[in-house]
Structure formats: C-alpha cells, structure tokens
N, C-alpha and C positions, 0 to 999 in steps of 0.2 A: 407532837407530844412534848412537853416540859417535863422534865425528871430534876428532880432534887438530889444531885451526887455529893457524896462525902468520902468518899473513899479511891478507892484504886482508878473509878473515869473521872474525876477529878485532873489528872495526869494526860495529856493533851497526845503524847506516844501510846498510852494505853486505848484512849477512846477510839482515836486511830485504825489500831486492830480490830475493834469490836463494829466499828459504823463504819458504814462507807459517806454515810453525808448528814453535820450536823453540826450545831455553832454552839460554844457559850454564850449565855445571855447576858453573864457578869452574874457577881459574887453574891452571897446569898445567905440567911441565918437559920435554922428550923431551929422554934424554938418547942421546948416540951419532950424532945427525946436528947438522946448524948450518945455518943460513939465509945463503942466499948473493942476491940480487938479481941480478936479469937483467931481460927484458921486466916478466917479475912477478917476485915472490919465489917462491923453491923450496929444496929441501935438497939438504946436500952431508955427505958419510963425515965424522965425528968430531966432536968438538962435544956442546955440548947448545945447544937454545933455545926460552926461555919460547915461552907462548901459552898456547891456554883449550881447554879442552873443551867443546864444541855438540854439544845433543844436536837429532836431527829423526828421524824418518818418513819423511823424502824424500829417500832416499840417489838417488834417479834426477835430481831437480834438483841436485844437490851434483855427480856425474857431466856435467851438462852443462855447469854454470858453468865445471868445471874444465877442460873437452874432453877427459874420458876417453875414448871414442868414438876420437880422431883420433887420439890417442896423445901431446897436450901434456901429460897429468897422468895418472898414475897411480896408483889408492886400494891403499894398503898397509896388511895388517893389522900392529898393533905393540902388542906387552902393554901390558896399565896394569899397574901393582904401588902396593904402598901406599908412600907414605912411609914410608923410613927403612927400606928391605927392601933385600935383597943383589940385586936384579932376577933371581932364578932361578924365576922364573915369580910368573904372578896370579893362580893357582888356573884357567888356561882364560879369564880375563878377555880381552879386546883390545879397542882404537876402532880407528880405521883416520886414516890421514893419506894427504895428498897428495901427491906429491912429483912434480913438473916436470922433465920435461927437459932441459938444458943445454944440450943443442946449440940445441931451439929455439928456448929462453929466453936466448940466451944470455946464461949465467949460468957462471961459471967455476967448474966443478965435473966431478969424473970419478968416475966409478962403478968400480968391479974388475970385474976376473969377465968371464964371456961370456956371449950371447945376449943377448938384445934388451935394450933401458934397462927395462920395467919386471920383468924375470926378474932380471936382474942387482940391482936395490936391494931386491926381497926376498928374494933370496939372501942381499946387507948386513946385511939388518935381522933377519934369522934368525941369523946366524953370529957377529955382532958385539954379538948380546946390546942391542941398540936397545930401548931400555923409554920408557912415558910415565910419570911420576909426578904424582899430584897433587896440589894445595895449595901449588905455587911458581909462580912467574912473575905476571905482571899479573893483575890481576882482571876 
C-alpha cells in the first residue's frame, strides 16, 4: 500500500516505531487539501501540501497508529497522477492518506457536506478533484 504522509511519518525515527518494513518512495504534493495543526497535524478543503509517499505491507499498523478504529483518522483513497497531468485521473492509480478529525484534533477546519466526518472528506476528495502528485515537496 502507498500512503501519502504529511505529518509526524514523514520523520524516518517515527515511521520506525510504527512499521516494521517500509520505504519512501520520494517526495510528493497533494494538491486540493492543506495541513492545518491541532492535537496532531491533519487536512483541511483547499490547499495543497508537500509530504512523501511510504510505501508498507502494513496498512493494519498504519490504521492503529492513526486510530482509525475510534474514528480520530480516517484512510482515504486519493489519485496519484503524474506530473505535469491535468489531475483527470491516474489510469485507476491511488495511495490513501489520512485525514483527522477537527473536532477531535482540534484543529480548525470544516468539512461540507453531510454524514459523518469520514463520508463527508471522501465525498471532498472525490468532487473536488484532490489528486497526489509526485516528485514535489521534501524528500
């Protein structure tokens, strides 16, 4: 599995702890949400911002660290496209990112839409054309 990190596994000693076996793939842009700080870092509607692509085997440990489970994070699938593409798809490509919730992060951010926070920011990331690209942002 590909995941689009922007936050705390980003940091090569943190990922560390969380996986036991997993690479960067190099640096990466999501564009369509922006990183907003609360308890942890999480995304918010518009925006883009860097981070890297991690690749693992162990989307179940990635799920706990995040507390998907309890409902603080939520794994959402999100195209990759290539560089320098119009973001109208990646041929069926996607990683998946995380995205926290506001309220219990509180982290100042609002989602549209209705039904729960993780229905509502895949409705976002479906409607609003949210793509990752890669080969920008940190390495």
């Amino acid at each position: 599995m590909d995941v689009f990190v922007y936050g705390t596994l980003t940091d090569t000693s943190r990922a560390e702890t969380v996986l036991e076996d997993f690479t960067y793939c190099g640096p990466a842009v999501l564009d369509g949400l922006h990183r907003v700080d609360g308890e942890y870092p999480t995304l918010a509607p518009g925006g883009r911002v860097d981070g890297r692509l991690l690749r693992t085997g162990d989307r179940a440990a990635l799920d706990r660290y995040e507390g998907v489970e309890s409902g603080l994070y939520a794994r959402v699938p999100v195209p990759l496209v290539a560089s320098g593409t119009d973001g109208s798809g990646g041929g069926g490509t996607t990683v998946e990112t995380y995205v926290g919730d506001p309220d219990r992060l509180s982290a100042p951010a609002e989602w549209p839409g209705e039904g729960g926070f993780a229905e509502r920011v895949r409705t976002y990331v479906e409607r609003e054309d949210v793509v990752v690209r890669p080969g920008a942002g940190p390495s």
